[in-house]
C-alpha positions as CSV (number, residue, x, y, z in Angstrom):
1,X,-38.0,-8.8,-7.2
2,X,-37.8,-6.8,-3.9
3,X,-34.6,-4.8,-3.9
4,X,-33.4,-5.9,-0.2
5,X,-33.6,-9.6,-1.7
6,X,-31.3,-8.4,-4.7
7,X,-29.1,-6.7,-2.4
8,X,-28.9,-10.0,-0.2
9,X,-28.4,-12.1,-2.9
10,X,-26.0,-10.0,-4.6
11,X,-24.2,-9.5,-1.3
12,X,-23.9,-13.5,-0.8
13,X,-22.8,-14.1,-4.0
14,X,-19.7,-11.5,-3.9
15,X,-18.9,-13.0,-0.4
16,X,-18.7,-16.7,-2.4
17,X,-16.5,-15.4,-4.7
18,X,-14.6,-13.9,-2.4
19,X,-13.9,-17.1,-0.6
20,X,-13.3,-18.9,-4.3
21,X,-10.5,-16.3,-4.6
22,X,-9.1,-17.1,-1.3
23,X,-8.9,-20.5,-1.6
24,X,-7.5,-20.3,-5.2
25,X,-4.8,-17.8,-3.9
26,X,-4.4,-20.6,-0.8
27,X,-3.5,-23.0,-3.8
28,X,-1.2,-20.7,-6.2
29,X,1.0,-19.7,-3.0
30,X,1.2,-23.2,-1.8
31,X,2.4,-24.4,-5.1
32,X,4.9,-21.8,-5.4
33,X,2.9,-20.5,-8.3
34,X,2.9,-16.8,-6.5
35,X,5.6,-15.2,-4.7
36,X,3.8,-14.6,-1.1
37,X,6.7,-11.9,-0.2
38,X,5.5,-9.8,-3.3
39,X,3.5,-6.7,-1.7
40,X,0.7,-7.0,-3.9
41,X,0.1,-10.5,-3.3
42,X,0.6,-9.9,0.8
43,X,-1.7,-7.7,0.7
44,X,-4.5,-9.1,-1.4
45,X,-3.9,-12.1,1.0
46,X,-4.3,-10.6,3.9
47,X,-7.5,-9.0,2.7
48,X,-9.2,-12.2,1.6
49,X,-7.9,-13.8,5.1
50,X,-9.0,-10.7,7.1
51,X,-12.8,-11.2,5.4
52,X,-13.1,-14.7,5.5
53,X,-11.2,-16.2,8.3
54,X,-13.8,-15.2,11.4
55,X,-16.9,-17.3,9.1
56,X,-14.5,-20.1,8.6
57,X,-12.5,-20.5,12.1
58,X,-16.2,-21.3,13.5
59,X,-16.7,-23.8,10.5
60,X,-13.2,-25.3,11.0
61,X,-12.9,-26.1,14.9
62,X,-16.2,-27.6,14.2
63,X,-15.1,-30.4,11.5
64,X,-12.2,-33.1,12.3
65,X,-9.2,-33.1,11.1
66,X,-9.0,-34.1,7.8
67,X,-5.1,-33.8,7.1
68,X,-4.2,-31.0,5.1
69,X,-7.3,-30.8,3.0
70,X,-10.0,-27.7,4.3
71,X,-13.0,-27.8,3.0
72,X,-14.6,-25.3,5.3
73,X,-15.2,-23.3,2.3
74,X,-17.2,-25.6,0.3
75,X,-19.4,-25.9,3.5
76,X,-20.2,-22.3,4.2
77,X,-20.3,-21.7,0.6
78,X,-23.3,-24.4,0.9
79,X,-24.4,-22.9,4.2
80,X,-24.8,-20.0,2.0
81,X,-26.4,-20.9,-0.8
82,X,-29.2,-22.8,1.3
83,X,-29.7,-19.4,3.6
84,X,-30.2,-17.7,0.4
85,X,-32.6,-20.3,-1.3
86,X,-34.4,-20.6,2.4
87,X,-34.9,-16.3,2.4
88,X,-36.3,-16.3,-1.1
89,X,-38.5,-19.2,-0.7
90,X,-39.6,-18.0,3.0
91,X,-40.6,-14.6,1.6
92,X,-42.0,-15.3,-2.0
């Protein structure tokens, strides 16, 4: 495998779990599970929010409103899947 196609892929993969972490934290602080006031979980927050949030604003004024369920993640994280599949099969 060529190593810019590993580094790709292993960069798009780390960037979907960073967005499955994000929306799992999204969950635990909306059920009360976590304390959002607690510094370590403010700032882990704001870190996912601060790398995700400009892919998925795009994403979300895009789709209608669909109460309060978001599921901008699940489409970029298939936007990104299918650019990765798309590069490998483009260039193998």
């Amino acid at each position: 495998m060529n190593p810019f196609f590993w580094l790709i892929s292993t960069i798009i993969t780390l960037y979907i779990w960073i967005l499955i972490a994000s929306a799992v934290l999204s969950w635990l602080i909306a059920f009360n599970v976590v304390n959002p006031y607690n510094n370590v979980v403010r700032t882990i927050g704001d870190a996912l929010y601060r790398l995700t949030e400009p892919v998925l604003r795009p994403i979300r004024s895009v789709l209608p409103n669909l109460g309060g369920l978001d599921i901008s993640p699940v489409i970029l994280i298939l936007i990104l899947l299918f650019a990765e599949r798309l590069l490998f099969w483009a260039f193998n």
